[in-house]
N, C-alpha and C positions, 0 to 999 in steps of 0.2 A: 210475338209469343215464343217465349222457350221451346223446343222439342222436348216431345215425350219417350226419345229412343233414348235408351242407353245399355249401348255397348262396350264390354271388355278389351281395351286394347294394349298393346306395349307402345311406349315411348320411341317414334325412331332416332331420338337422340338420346336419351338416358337410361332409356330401358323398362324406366319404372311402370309400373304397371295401372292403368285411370281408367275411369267412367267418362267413356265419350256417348256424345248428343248426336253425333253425326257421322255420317259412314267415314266422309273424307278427310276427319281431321286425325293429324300423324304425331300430335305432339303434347305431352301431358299439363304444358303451360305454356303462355307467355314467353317467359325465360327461354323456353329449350327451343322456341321457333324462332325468336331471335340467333339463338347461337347454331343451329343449323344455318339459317341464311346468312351471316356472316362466313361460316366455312364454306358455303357453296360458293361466295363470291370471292372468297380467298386462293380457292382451286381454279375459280376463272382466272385469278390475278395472274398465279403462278401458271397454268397454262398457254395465257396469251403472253408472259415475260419471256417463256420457252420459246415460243415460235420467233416472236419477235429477235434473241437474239440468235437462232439461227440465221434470220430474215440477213442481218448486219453483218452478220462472221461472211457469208457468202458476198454481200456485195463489195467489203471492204479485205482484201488479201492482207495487210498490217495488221487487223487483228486476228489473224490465225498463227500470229506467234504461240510462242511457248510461256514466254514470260510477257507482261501486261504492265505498265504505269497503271494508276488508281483513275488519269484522267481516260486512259485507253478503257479501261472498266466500267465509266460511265457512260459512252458513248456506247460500249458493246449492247450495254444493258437499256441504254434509254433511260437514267437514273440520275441525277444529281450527283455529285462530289460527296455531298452531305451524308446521301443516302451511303454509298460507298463504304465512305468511314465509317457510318455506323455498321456495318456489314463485315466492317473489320475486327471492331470494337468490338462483338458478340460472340466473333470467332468463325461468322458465318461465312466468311472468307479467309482464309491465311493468307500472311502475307512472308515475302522474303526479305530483310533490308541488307542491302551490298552497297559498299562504299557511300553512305549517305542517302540511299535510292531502298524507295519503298517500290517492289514488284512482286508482282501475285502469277501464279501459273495459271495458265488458260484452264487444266483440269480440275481445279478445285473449284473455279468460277460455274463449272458444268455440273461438280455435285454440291453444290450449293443447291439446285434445285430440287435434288436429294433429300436435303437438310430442310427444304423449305415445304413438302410433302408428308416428311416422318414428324414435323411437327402439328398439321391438320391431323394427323392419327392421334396424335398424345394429348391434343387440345381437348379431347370429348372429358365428359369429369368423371372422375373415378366417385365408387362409392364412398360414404364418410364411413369414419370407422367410430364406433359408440364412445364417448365420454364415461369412464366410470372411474375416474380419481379430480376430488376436489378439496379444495379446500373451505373452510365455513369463514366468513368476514374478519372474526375473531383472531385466528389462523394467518390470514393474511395479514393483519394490523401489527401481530405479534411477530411475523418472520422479519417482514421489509420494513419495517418503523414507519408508518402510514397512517392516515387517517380516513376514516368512513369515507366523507364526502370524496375525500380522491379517490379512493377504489373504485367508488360508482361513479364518478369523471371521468378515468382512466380507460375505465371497463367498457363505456360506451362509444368513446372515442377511438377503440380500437377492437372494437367487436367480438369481447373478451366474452366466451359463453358460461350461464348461469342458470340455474334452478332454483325452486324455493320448495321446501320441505316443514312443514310443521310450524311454521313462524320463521323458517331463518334462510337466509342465502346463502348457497353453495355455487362458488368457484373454479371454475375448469383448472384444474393442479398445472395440467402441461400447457394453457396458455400464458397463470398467470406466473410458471417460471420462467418462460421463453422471452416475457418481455420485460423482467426485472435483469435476466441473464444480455438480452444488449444492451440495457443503459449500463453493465457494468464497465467500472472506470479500468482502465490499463494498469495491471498489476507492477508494469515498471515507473511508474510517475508514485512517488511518495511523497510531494511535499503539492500542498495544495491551498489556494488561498479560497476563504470564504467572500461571499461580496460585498460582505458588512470591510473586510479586512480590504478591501479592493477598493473601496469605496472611500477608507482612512489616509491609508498609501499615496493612492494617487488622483485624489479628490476628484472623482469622477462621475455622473448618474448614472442612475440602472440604466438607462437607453444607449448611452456610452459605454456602458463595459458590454450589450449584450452584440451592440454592434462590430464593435472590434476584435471578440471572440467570434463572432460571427464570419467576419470578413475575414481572420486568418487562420479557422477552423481548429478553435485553441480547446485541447481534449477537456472535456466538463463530468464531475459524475454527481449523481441526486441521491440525496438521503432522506425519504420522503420529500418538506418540500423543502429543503435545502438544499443547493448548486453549491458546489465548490469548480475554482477552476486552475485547472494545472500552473502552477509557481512558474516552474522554468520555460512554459512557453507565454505566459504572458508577460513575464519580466524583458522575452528577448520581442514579443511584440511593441512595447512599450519602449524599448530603447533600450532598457537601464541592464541589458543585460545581451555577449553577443552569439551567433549561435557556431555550434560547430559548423566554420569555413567549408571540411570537405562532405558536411550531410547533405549542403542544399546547391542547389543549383539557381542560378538566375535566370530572365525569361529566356536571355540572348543566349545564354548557353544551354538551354535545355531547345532552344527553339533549331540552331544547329545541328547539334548534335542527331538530332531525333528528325531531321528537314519536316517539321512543321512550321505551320502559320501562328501566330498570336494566339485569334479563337480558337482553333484547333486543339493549341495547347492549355488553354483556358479550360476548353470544355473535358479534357481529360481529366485535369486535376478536379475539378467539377463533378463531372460524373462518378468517380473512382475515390471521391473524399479523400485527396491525395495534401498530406500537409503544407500550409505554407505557410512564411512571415513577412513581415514586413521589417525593412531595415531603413531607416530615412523614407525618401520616396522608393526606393526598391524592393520589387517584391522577389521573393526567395522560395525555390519550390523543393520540398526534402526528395534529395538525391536516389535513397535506396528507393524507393516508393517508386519514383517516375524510374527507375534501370528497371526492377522487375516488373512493370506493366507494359514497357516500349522498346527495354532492352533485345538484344538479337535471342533466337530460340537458342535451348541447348537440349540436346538430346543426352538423358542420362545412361 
């Protein structure tokens, strides 16, 4: 049997203000007592990683250096390599690299735990702020060159918010510019092949051009439902065309340079949609890209 109490209470996670059945419940949903109890065990995480690498700095005197290897980092912390670099990768560690030697200072690994505390602060969710600019379907068919069914494809698939007023659907304005504004194509690529044209060329199927644009991350941009896809980089994927020599880099030279491993450098370009090509069996990674993500710091 349901309770017949109900009392006013606040949300101790969101604030908002519910009709509760029972003295002892703290939270106005589902949702907000899941994401309490993931913070609270997240605080446990960070608290017992704290101790723990005190535990280590005292028993092992090599890591009460000043400067640290990434494998020293692991050990200090009781963490994976993996973990590490991605720790790195976030920013949530800095790193120093001298003469080919990736090393971190012992005190930033200490306010990292800083970093890992002020983020359970920022985690709680802010209020939403009201929708009051839309666009009507008309609106949108008429700006992007699009067609109904894909507005309402699109829109669902990315949890584009809507209304309906009097017979018609209204369109949240700042969602649905936000996500025609990143499909848009790179204002320095002018020449662009369609895939009808891609398809004449180089007598290929759709599952072969989408794959090979796929695998060397070749710039695309959509006009409703038309793909076009950059000229000059799938010509130089393709062969028929070759790239600038000092833009790209090789694995072997990017993997020295930078003292990474294969995966390592895999998952960079990867994670960081960092351009690349294919030249015979060689794969080529764009230079500027991988200097300003791994390159050494510069203070301006």
């Amino acid at each position: 049997m349901s309770s017949k109490i109900e009392i006013q209470k606040k949300c101790d996670w969101c604030g908002t203000v519910f009709t509760a059945r029972k003295t002892t419940t703290a939270y106005c949903s589902h949702k907000c007592a899941n994401l309490a109890y993931k913070d609270r065990v997240r605080k446990q995480r960070v608290e017992s990683l704290q101790i723990e690498f005190n535990k280590k700095a005292q028993k092992n005197p090599d890591l009460e250096k000043e400067y640290l290897t990434p494998t020293e980092v692991s050990k200090l912390l009781g963490i994976g390599r993996t973990s590490t670099y991605r720790y790195i990768r976030t920013g949530q560690i800095k790193v120093v690299r001298f003469n080919g030697k990736t090393l971190i200072r012992r005190i930033d690994i200490e306010q990292m735990f800083d970093f890992l505390q002020v983020q359970d602060v920022e985690s709680k969710p802010k209020e939403k702020a009201s929708i009051t600019e839309f666009y009507t379907t008309a609106e949108v068919k008429e700006k992007y060159n699009v067609v109904d069914s894909w507005i309402f494809v699109v829109a669902k698939k990315h949890n584009i918010p809507r209304t309906f007023n009097r017979g018609k659907t209204y369109w949240s304005k700042k969602h649905i510019d936000n996500y025609f504004a990143k499909k848009a194509a790179n204002p320095e690529i002018t020449e662009w092949y369609s895939v009808q044209e891609i398809q004449d060329k180089f007598d290929m199927t759709l599952a072969a051009i989408y794959t090979l644009a796929s695998k060397n991350a070749i710039p695309k941009k959509k006009e409703g439902i038309m793909v076009s896809y950059s000229k000059k980089h799938f010509d130089i994927a393709k062969g028929v065309a070759q790239p600038e020599e000092p833009q790209y880099y090789t694995v072997a030279e990017a993997m020295e340079k930078f003292n990474l491993t294969r995966d390592q450098l895999y998952h960079y370009a990867k994670y960081h949609n960092i351009p690349r090509v294919k030249v015979g069996k060689y794969t080529k990674i764009s230079r500027p890209e991988l200097d300003k993500l791994l390159g050494d710091p510069k203070i301006e």
